[in-house]
C-alpha positions as CSV (number, residue, x, y, z in Angstrom):
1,X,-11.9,13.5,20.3
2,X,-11.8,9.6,22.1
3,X,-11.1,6.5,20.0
4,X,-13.9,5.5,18.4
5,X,-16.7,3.3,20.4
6,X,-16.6,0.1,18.8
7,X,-19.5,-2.8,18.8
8,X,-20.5,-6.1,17.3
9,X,-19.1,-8.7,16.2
10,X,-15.1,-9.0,16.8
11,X,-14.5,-11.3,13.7
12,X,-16.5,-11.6,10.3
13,X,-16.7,-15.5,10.4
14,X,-17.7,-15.6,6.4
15,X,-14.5,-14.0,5.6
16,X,-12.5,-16.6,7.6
17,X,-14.7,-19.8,6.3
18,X,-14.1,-18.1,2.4
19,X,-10.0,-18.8,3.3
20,X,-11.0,-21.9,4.8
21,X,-12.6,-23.2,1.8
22,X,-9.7,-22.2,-0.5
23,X,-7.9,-25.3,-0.2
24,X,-11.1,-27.1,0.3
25,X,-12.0,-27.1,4.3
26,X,-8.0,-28.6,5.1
27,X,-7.4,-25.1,7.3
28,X,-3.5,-25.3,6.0
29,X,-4.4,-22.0,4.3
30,X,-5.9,-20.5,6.9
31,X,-3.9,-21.7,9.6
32,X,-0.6,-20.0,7.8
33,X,-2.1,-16.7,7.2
34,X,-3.2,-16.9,11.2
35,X,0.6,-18.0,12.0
36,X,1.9,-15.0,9.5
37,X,-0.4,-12.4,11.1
38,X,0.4,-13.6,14.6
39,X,3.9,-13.5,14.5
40,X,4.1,-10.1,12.6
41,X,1.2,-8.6,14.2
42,X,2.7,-8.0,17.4
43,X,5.5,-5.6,15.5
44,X,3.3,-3.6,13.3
45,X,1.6,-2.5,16.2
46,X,3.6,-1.7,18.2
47,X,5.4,0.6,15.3
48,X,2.0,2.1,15.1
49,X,1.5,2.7,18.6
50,X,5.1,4.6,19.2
51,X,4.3,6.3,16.0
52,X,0.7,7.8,17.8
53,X,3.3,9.0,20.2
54,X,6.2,10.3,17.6
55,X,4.9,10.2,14.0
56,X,3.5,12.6,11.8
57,X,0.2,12.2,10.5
58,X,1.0,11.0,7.4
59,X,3.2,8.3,8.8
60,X,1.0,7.5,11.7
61,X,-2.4,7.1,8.7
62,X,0.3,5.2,6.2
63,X,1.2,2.4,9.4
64,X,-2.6,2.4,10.0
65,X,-3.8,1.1,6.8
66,X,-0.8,-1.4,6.5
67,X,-2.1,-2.9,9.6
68,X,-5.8,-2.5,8.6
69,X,-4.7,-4.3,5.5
70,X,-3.3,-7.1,7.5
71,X,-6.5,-7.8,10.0
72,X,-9.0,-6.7,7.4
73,X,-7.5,-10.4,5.4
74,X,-8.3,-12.0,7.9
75,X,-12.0,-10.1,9.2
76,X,-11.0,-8.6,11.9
77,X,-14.1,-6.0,12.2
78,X,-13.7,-4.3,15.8
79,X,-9.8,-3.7,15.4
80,X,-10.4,-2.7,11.6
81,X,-12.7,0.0,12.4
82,X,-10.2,1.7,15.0
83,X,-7.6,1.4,12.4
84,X,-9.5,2.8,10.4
85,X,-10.4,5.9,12.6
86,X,-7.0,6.6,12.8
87,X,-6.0,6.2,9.0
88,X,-8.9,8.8,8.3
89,X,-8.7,10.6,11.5
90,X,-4.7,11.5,12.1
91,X,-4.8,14.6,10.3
92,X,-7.4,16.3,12.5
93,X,-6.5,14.4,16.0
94,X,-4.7,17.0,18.3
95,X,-2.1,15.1,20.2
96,X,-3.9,14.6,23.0
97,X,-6.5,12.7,21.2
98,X,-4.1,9.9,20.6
99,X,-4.0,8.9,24.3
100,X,-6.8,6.6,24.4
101,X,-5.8,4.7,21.1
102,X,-3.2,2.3,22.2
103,X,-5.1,1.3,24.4
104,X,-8.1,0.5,22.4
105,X,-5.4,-1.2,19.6
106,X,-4.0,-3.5,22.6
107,X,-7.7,-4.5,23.7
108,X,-8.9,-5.0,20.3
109,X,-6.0,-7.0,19.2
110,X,-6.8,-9.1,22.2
111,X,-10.0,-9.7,21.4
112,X,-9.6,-10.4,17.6
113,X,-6.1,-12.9,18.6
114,X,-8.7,-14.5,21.4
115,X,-11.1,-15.1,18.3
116,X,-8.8,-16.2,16.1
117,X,-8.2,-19.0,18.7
118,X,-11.7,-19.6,19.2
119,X,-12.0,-20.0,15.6
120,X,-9.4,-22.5,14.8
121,X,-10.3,-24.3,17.9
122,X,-14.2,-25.0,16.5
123,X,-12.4,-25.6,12.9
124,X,-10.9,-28.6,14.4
125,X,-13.5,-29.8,16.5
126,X,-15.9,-30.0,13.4
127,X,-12.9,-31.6,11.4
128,X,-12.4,-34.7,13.7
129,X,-16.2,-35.1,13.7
């Protein structure tokens, strides 16, 4: 079994603008839970990616969720939905199934860090109109 095939959107924009309006439309909010995420992000993956390689299901689903938990805050929806495969998946997956998966974490992660950017770029744009 391959990773899953993910499509659509990489980031739910209405979850970002909902943190965005929390401290009415300043972006401090959201622009410290971007900074938190950014700086931890890089960690928790790559625990769960040596733990694909090492870990036990039960750790390898427990690491997935925590870092489901942690994109999921901040809509991450193609990244989510592999980390979610392998929360609900690492009990079946043979350990050749895991091959594919840091891979698609890495490319995702890309993406959804690339869209974060994007994001907080427009943010700004539309605040110094």
């Amino acid at each position: 079994m391959a990773s899953p095939a993910v499509i659509g959107p990489v980031l739910d924009d209405e979850i970002l603008e909902n943190l965005l309006a929390l401290d009415g439309n300043k972006g401090l909010f959201l622009d410290e839970l971007i900074d938190i995420y950014t700086n931890a992000s890089p960690a928790a993956l790559l625990a769960l990616i040596n733990c694909l390689e090492t870990g036990t299901p039960k750790e390898i689903s427990r690491l997935a969720h925590k870092v489901r938990g942690m994109v999921g805050n901040l809509g991450a929806i193609r990244l989510a939905a592999v980390l979610e495969f392998i929360e609900v998946s690492s009990e079946t997956l043979e350990p050749g199934d895991f091959a594919s998966l840091p891979d698609s974490l890495r490319y995702e992660q890309q993406l959804f860090l690339a869209a974060l950017r994007d994001h907080r770029h427009s943010a700004t744009k539309k605040k110094l109109l």
